[in-house]
N, C-alpha and C positions, 0 to 999 in steps of 0.2 A: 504493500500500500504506500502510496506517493504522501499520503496526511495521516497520523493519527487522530481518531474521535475527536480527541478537543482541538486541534489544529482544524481539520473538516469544520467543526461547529463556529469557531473561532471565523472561519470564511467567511461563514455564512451570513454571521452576526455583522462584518463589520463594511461587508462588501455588496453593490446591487448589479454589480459587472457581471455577477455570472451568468451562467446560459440554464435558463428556467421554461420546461418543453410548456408553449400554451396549445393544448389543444382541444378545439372545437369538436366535440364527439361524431362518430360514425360507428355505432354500436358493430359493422361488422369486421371494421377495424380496429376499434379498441377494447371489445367484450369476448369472450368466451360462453358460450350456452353448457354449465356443466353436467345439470341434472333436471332432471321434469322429464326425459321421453316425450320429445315434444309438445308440450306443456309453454313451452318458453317459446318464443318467434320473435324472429328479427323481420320489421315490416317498413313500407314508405324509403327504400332504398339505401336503407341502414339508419334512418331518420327515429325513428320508431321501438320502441322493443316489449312487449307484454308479457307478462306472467300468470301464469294461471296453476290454479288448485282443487284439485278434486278428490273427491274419498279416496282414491287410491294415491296421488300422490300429488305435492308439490312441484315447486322446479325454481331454478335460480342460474344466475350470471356472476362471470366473472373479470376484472380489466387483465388487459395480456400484460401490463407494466407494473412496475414497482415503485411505489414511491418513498422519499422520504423527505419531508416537509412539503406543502404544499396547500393551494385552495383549489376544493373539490365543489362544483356545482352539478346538480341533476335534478332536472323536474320532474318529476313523480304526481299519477291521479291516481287515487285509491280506491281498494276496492268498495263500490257504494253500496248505498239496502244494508242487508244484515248481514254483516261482516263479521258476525260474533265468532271468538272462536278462531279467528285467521289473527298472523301477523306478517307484517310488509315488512323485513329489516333492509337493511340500507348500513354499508358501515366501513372502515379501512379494517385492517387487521394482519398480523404479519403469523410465523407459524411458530409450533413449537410449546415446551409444557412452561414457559416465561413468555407468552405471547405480549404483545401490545396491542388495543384494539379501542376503537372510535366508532359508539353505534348510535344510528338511528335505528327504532324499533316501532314503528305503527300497529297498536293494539286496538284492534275492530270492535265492533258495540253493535248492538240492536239497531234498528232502525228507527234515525227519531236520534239515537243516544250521541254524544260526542267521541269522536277518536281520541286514546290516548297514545302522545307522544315522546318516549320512552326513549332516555338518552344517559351513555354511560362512558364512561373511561376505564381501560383494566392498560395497566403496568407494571410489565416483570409478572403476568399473569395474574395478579390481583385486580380486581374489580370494586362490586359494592360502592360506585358512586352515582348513583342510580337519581336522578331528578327526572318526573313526568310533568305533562303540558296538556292542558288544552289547546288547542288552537283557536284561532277568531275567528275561520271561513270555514266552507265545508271543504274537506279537503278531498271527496269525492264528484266533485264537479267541474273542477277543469284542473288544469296542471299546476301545481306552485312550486320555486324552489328553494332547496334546500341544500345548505353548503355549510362544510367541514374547511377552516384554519386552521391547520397547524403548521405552526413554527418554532424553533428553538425556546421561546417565552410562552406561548401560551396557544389552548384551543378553542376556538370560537364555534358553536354551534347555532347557525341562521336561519331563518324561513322569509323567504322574497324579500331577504337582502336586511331585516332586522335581528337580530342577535338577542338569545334566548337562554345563553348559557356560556360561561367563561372558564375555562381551567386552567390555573398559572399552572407554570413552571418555580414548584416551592421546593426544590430536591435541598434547599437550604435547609430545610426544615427536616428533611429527611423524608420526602415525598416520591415515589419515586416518577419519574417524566417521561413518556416516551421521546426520545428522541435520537436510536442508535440502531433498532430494527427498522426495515422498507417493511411498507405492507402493500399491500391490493384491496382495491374495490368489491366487494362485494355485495350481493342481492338477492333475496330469495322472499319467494310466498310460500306459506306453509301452516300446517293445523298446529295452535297449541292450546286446545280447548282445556285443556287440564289448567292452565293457568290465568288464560290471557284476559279474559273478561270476566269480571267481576271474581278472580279470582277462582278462576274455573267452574263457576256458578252456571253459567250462562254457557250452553257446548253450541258447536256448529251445527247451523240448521242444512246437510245434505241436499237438500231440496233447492237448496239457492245456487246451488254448485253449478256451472264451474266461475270459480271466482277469480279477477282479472285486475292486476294495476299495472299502469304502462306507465313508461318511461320517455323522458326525448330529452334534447338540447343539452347532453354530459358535455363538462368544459373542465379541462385542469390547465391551473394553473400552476405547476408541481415540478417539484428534483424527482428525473428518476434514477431509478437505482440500476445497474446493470452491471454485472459480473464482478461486485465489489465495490463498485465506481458510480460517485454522484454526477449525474450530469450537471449539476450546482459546481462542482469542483473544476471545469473547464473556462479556459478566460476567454469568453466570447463576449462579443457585443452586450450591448445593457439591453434589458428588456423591460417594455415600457409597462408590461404587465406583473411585474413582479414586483411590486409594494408591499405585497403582504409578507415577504420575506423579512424585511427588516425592520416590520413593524414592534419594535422594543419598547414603543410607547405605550400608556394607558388608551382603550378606546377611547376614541373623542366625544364631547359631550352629548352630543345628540346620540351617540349609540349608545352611552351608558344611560340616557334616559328612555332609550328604548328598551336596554335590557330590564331596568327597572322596572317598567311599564307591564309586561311581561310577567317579571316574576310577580309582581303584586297583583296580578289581575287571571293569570292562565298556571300560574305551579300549582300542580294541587301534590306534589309529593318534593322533598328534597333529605336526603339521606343524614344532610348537614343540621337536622332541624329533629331525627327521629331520635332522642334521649334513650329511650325503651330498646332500641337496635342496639346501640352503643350506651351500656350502664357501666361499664369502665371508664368511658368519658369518647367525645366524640373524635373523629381521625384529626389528627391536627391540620389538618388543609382548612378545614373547616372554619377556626377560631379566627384567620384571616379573612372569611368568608364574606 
């Protein structure tokens, strides 16, 4: 290796000259169809991509690239009616029994009920930082999107471009950070009636099957990773799309009063607030919260 870890990070942080791949998706170019048995299709010229679920089985995708840091956009409509019983994940993640992982999780509801929006971080394989959401629209009625920041300081998770959830980089504290595994995009529709609504209360109604959320307009703005080697670590031209790389600052005010806006009006779960989970005392990420 040409950099080690902190030399690579060190790059990253202090430089915007590097070469940061932007690209505009084409699902038959950027996706992988892994499982469903046809179940999954790629439509509209690669413009397109739907998933679908039936009693016998789910199905999902995967990006062919690797990344490590980066802003991930992908509009997603979900599955509409009664969704109870399905979830639509959405997530980065790299492999291994220390994974690292960034998830969107869409948890379906009766007809009438609202979706929850299920969002977590796991580093060095640990997890449990689980906050959900309502949303403000329905999110079975047309496309909206939804984007994943992550950079050396922190992760931003967005919905049409407003910000809903922040996770520094507190490894001061002894937290630990993704930032040294690449992961991959992935996506899947699949049953989890045992859990997903209401607590496994509420199971999939069969009858409504087969259930369908499609996808369009993936955009990265991302380092990828290849054969050891950040594309970030090459001196090429500056790239005019690449601000979120060296964003070290605090959101600016208007996103911090969006995020606020947000949590005071659509969390109805944050792991940093559940006392009874944690009676030892809460993770300490939290008390900076």
């Amino acid at each position: 290796m040409a950099f080690s870890r902190v030399a690579f990070l060190m790059l990253l942080i202090s430089t915007v000259s590097n070469f940061v791949i932007a690209s505009a998706g084409n699902f038959y170019q950027d996706f992988d169809i892994t499982w469903g048995d046809g179940r999954a299709k790629i439509l509209n010229n690669g413009e397109l991509l739907t998933l679908s679920l039936d009693k016998a089985s789910g199905s999902g995708f995967q990006s062919n690239k690797e990344y490590l840091f980066g802003k991930i956009d992908m509009q997603l409509k979900l599955v509409p009616g009664n969704s109870a019983g399905t979830v639509t994940a959405y997530y980065l993640s790299s492999k291994g029994s220390t994974w690292d992982e960034i998830d969107f999780e869409f948890l379906g509801n009766l007809s009438g009920d609202p979706y929850i929006l299920h969002t977590n971080v796991f580093s060095q394989g640990k997890g449990n930082r689980e906050q959900q959401f309502y949303l403000w629209f329905d999110p079975t009625a047309d496309f909206h999107t939804y984007s994943i920041l992550w950079n050396p300081q922190r992760i931003v998770f967005s919905v049409d471009g407003t910000p809903i959830r922040e996770f520094k980089n507190m490894e001061s504290m002894g937290v630990p950070f993704p930032k040294s595994q690449p992961m991959r995009i992935y996506s899947s529709l699949w049953n989890a009636d045992d859990w997903a609504t209401r607590g496994g209360l509420v199971k999939t109604d069969w009858s409504q099957a087969p259930f369908t959320a499609s996808y369009r307009n993936f955009n990265a703005n991302a380092c990828t990773w290849s054969s050891g080697t950040s594309s970030c670590a090459s001196n090429s031209a500056p790239s005019s799309s690449s601000a979120w790389l060296s964003e070290s600052e605090e959101l600016d005010s208007t996103s911090q009063q969006r995020l606020m806006w947000v949590q005071k009006n659509y969390m109805i779960y944050n792991y940093c607030a559940d006392t009874k989970r944690f009676p030892q005392g809460l993770p300490p990420e939290c008390k900076t919260a």
